[in-house]
Gaussian input, Z-matrix of N, CA and C with variables (Angstrom, degrees):
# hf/3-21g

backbone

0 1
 N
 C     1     B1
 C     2     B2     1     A1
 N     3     B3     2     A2     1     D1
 C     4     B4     3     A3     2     D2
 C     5     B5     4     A4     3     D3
 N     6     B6     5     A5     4     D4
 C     7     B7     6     A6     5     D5
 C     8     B8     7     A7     6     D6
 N     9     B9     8     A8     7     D7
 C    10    B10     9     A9     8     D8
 C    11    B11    10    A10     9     D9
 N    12    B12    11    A11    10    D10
 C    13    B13    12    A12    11    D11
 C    14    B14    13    A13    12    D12
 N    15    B15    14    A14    13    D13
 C    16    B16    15    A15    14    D14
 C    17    B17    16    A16    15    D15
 N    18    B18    17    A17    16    D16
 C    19    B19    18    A18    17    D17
 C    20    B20    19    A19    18    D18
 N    21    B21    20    A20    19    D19
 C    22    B22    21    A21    20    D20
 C    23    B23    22    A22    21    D21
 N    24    B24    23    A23    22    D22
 C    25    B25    24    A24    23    D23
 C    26    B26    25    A25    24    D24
 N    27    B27    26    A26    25    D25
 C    28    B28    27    A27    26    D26
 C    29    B29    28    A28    27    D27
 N    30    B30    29    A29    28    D28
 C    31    B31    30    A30    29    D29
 C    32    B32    31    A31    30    D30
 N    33    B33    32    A32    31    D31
 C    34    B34    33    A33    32    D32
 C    35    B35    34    A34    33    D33
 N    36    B36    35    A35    34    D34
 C    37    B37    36    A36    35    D35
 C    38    B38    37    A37    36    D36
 N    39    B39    38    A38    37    D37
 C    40    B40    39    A39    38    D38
 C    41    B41    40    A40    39    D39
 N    42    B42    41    A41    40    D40
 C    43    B43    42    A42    41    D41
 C    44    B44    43    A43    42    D42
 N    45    B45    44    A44    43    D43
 C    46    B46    45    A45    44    D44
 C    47    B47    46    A46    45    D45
 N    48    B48    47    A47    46    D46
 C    49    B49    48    A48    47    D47
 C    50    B50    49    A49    48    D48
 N    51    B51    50    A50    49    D49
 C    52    B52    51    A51    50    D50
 C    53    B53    52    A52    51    D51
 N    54    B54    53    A53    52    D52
 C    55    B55    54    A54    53    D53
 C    56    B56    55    A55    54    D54
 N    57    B57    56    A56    55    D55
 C    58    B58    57    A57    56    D56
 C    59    B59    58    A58    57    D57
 N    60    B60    59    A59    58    D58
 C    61    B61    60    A60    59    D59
 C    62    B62    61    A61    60    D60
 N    63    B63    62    A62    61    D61
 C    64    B64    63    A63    62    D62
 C    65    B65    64    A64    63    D63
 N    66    B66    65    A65    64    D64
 C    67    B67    66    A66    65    D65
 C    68    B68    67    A67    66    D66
 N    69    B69    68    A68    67    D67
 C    70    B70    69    A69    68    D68
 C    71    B71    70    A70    69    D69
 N    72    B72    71    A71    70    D70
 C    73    B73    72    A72    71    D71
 C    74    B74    73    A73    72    D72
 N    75    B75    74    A74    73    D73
 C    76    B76    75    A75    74    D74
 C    77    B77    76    A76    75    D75
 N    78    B78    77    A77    76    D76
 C    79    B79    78    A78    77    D77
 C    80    B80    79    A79    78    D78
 N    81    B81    80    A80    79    D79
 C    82    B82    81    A81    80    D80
 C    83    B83    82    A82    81    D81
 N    84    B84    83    A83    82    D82
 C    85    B85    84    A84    83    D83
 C    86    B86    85    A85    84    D84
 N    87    B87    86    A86    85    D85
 C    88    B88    87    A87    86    D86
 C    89    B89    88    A88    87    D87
 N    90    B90    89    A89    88    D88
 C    91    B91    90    A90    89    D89
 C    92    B92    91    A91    90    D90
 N    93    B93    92    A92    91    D91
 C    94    B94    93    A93    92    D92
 C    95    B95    94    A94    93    D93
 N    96    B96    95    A95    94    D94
 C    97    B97    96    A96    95    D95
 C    98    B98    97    A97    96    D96
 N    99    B99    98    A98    97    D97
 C   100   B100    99    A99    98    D98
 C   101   B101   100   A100    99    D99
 N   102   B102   101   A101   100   D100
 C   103   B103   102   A102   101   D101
 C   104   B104   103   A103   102   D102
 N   105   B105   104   A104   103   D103
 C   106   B106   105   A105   104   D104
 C   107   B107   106   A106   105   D105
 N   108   B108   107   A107   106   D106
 C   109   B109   108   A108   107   D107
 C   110   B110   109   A109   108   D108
 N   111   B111   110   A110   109   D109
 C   112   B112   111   A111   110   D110
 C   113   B113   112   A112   111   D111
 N   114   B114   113   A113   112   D112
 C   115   B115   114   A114   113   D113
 C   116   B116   115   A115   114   D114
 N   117   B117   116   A116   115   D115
 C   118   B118   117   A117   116   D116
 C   119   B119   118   A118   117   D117
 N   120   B120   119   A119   118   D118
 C   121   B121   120   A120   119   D119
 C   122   B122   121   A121   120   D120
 N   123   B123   122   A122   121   D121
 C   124   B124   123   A123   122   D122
 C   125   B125   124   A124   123   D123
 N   126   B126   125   A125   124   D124
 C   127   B127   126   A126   125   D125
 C   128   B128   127   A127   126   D126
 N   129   B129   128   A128   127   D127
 C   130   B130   129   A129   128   D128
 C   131   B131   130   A130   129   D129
 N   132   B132   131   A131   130   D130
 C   133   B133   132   A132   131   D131
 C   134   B134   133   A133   132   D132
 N   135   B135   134   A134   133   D133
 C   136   B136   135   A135   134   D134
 C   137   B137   136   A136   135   D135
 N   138   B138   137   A137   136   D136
 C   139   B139   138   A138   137   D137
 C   140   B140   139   A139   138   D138
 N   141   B141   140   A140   139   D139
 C   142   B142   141   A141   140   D140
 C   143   B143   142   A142   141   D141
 N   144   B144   143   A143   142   D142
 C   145   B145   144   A144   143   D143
 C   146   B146   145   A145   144   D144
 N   147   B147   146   A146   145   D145
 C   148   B148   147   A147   146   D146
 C   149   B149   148   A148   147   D147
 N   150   B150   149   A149   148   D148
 C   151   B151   150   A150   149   D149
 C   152   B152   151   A151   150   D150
 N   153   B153   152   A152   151   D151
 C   154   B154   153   A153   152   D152
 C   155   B155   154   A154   153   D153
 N   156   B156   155   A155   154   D154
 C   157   B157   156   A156   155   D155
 C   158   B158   157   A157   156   D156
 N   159   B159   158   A158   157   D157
 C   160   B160   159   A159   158   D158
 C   161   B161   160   A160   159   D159
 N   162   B162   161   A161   160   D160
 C   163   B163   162   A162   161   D161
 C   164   B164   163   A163   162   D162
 N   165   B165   164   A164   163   D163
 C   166   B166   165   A165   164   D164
 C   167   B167   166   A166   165   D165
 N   168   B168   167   A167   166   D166
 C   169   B169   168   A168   167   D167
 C   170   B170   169   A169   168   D168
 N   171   B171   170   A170   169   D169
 C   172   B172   171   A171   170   D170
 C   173   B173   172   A172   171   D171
 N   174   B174   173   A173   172   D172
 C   175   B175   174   A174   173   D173
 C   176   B176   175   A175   174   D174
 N   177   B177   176   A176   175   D175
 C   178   B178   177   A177   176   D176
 C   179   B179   178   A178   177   D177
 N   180   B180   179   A179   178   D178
 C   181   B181   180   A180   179   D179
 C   182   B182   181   A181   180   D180
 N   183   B183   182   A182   181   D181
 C   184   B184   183   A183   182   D182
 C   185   B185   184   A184   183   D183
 N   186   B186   185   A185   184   D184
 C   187   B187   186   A186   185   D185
 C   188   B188   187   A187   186   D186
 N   189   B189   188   A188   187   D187
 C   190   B190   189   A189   188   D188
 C   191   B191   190   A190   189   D189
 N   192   B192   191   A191   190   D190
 C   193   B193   192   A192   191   D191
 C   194   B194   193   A193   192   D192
 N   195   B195   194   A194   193   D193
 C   196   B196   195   A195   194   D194
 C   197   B197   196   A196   195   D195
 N   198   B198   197   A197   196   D196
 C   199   B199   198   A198   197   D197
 C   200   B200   199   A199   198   D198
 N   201   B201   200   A200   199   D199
 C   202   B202   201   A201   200   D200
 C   203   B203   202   A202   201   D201
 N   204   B204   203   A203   202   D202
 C   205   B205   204   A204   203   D203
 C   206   B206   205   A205   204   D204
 N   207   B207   206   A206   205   D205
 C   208   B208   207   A207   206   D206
 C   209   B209   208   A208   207   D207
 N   210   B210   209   A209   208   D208
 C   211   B211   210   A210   209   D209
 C   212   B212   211   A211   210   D210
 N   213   B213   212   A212   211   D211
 C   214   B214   213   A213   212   D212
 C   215   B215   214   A214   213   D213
 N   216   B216   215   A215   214   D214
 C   217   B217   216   A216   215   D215
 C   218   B218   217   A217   216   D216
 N   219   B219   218   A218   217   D217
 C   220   B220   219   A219   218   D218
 C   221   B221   220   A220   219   D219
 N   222   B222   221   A221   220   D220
 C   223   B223   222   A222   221   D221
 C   224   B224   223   A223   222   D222

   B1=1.4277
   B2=1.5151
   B3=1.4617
   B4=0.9989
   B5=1.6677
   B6=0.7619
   B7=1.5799
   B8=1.5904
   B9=1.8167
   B10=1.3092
   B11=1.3491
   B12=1.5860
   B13=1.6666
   B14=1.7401
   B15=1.8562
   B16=1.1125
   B17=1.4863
   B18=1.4813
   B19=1.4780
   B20=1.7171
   B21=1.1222
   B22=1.1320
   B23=1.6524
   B24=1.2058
   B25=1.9577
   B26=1.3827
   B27=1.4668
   B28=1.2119
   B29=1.8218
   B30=1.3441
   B31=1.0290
   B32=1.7124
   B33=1.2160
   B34=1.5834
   B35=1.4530
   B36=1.6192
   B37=1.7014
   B38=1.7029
   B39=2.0539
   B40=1.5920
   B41=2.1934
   B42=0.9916
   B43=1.4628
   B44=1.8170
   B45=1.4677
   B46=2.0635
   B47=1.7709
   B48=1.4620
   B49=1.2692
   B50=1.6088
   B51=1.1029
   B52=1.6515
   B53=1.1867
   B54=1.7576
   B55=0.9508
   B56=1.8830
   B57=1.3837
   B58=1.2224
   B59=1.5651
   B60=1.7532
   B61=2.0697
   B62=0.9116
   B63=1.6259
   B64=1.1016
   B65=1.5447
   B66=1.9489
   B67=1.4207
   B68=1.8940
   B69=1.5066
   B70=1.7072
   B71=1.9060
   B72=1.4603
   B73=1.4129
   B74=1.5307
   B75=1.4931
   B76=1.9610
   B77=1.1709
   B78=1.7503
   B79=1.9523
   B80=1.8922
   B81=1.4666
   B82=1.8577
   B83=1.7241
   B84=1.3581
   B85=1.5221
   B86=1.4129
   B87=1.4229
   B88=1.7468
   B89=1.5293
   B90=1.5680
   B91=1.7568
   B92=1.8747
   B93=0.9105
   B94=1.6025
   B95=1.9735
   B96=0.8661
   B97=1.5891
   B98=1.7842
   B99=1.1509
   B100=1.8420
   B101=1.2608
   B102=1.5999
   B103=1.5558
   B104=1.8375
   B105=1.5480
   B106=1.6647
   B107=1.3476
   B108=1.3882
   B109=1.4181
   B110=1.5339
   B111=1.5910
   B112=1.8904
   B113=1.5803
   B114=1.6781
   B115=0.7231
   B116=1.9850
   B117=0.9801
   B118=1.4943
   B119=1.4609
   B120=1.7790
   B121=1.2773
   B122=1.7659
   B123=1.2683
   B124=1.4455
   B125=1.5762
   B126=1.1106
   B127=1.4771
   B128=1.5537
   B129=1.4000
   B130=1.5293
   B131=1.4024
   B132=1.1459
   B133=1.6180
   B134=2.2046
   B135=1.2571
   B136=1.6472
   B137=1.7928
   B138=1.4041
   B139=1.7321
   B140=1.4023
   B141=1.2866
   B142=1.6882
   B143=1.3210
   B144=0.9942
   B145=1.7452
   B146=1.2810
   B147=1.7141
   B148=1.4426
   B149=1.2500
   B150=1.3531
   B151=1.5036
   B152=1.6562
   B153=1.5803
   B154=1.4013
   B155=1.8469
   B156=1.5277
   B157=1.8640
   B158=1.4993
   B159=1.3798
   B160=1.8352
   B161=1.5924
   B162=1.1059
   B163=1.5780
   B164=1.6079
   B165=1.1734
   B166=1.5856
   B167=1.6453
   B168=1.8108
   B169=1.4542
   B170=1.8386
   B171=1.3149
   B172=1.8098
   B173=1.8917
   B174=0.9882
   B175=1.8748
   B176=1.5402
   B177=1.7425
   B178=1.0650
   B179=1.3084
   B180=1.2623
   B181=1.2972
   B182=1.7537
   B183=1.4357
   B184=1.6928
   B185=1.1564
   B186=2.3393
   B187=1.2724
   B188=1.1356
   B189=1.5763
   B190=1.8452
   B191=1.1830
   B192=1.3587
   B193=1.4787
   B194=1.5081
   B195=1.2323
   B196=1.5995
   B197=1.6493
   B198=1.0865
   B199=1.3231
   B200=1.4042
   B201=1.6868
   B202=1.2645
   B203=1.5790
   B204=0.9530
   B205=1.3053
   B206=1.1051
   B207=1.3931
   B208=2.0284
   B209=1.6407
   B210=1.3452
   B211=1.5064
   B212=2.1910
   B213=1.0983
   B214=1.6534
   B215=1.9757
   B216=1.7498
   B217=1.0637
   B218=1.3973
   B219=1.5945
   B220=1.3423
   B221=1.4057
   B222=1.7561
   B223=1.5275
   B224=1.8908
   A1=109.12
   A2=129.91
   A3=156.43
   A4=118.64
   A5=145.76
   A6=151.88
   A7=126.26
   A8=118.18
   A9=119.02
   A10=117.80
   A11=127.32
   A12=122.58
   A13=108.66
   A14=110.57
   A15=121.66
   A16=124.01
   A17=147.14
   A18=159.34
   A19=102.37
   A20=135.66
   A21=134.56
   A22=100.57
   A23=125.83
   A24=115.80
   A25=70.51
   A26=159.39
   A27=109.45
   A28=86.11
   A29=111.95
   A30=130.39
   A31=104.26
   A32=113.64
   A33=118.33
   A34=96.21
   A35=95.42
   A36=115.94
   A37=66.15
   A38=83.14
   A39=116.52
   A40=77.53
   A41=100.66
   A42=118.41
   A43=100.98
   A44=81.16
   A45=95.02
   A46=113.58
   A47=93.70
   A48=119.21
   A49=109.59
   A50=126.45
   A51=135.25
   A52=119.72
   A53=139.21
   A54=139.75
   A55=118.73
   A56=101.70
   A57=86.49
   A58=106.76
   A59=96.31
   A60=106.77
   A61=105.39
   A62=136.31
   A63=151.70
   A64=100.34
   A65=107.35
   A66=118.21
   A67=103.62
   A68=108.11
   A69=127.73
   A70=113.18
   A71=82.85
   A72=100.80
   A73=111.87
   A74=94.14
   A75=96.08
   A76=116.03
   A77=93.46
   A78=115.78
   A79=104.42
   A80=86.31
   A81=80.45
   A82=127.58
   A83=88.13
   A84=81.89
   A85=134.14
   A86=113.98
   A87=126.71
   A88=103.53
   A89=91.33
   A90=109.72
   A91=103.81
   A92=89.85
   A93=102.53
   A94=106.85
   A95=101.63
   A96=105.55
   A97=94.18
   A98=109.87
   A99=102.17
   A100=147.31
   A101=117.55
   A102=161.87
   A103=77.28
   A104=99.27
   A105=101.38
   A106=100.39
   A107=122.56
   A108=121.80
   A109=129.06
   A110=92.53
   A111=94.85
   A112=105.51
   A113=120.69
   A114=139.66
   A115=114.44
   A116=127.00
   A117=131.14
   A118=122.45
   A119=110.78
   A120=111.55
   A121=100.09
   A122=101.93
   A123=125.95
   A124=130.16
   A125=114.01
   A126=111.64
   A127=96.94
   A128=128.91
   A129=125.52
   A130=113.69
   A131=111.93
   A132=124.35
   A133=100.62
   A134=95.20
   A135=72.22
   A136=94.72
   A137=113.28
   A138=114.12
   A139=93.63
   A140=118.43
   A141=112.86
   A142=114.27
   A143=126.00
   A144=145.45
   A145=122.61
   A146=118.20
   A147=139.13
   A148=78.79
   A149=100.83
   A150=105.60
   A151=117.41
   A152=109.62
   A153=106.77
   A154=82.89
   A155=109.16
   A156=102.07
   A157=104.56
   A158=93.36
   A159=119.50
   A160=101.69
   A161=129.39
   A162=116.94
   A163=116.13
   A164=111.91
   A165=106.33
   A166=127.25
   A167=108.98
   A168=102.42
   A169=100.71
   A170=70.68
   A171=98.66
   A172=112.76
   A173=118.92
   A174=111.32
   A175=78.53
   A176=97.60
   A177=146.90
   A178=143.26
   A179=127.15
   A180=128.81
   A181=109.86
   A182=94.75
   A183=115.01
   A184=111.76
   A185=105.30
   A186=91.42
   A187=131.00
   A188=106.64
   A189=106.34
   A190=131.09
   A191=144.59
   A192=142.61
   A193=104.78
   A194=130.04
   A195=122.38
   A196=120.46
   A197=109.18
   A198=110.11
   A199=138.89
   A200=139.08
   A201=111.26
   A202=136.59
   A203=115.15
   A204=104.91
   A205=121.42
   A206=137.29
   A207=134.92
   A208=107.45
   A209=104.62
   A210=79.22
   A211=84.10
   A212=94.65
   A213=94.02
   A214=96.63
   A215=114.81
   A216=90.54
   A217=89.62
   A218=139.45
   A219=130.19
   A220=84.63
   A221=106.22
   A222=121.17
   A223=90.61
   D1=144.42
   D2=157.43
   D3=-27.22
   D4=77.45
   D5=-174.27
   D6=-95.85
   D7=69.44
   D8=176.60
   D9=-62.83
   D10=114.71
   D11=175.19
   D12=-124.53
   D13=96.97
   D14=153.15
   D15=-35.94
   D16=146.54
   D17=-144.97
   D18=-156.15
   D19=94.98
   D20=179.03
   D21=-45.77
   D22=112.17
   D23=155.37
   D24=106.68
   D25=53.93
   D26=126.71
   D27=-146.62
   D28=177.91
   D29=-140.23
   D30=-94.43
   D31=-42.31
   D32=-178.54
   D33=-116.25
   D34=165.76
   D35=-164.09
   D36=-120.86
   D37=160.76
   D38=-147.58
   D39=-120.82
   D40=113.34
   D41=179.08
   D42=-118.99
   D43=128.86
   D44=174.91
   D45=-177.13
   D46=128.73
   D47=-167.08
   D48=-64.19
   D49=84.86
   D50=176.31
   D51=-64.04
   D52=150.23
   D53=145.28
   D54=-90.13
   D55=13.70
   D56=172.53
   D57=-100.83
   D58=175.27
   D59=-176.75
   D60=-62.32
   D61=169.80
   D62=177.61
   D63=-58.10
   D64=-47.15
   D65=-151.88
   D66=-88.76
   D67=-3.65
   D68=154.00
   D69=-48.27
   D70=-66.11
   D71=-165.19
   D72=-66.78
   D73=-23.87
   D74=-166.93
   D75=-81.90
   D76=-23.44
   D77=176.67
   D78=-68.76
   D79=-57.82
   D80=170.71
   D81=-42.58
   D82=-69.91
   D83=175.68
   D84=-67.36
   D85=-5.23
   D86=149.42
   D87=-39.81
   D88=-88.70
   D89=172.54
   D90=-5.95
   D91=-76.86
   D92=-158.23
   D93=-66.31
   D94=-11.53
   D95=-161.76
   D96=-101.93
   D97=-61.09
   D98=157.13
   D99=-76.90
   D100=16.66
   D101=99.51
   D102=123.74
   D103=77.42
   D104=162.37
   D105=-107.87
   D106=-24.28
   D107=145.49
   D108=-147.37
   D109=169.76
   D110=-145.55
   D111=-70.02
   D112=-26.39
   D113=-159.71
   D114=-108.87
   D115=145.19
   D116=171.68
   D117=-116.86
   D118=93.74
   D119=-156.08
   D120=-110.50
   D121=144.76
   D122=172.46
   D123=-140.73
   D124=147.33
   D125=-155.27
   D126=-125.11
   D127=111.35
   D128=170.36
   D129=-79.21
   D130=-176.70
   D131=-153.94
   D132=-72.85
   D133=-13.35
   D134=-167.26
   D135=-112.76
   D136=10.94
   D137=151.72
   D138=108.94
   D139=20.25
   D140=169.18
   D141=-99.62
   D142=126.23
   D143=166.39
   D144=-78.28
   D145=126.73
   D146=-160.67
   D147=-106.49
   D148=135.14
   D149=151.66
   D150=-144.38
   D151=116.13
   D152=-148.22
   D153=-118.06
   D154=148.58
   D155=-179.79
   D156=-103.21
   D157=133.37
   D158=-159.95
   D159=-56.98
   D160=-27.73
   D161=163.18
   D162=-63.44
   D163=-29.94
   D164=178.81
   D165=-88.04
   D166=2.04
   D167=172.05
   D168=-67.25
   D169=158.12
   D170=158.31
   D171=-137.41
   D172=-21.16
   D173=159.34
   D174=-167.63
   D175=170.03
   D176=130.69
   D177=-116.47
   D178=114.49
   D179=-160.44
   D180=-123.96
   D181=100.15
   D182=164.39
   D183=-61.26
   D184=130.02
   D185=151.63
   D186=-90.66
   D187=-158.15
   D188=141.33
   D189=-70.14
   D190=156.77
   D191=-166.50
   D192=-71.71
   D193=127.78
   D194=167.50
   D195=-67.65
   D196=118.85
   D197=141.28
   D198=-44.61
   D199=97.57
   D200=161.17
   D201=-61.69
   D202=134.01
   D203=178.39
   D204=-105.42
   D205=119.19
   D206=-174.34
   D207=-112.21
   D208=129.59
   D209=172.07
   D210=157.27
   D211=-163.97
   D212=165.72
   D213=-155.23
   D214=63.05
   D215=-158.45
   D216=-112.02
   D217=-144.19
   D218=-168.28
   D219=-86.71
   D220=171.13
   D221=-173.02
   D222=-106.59

């Protein structure tokens, strides 16, 4: 799924394709937002870890889960 994370002070949002649940990510950024930890960590699909510090969000915005699609059929 799709994972938008705003950075207070900087200019571009930090976008990365996760294999974790929606209800993963929402727990994380709980964690971090009622300072059970300092840090807000996420792991995208090819095993790399974001680690953004929980005073500096400004949103996170979950997507929906992607579908792959294989095939060559209409879009």
């Amino acid at each position: 799924m799709e994972v938008k994370i705003g950075v207070q002070h900087a200019p571009r949002e930090i976008v990365l394709e996760s294999g974790q649940t929606a209800e993963e990510v929402e727990s994380a950024v709980a964690e971090a937002l009622t300072g059970k930890a300092q840090l807000l960590t996420l792991e995208d699909d090819h095993g790399r870890k974001v680690l953004v510090p929980a005073e500096r969000l400004a949103y996170v915005e979950i997507g929906e889960p992607t579908v792959r699609k294989v095939g060559f059929g209409p879009v």
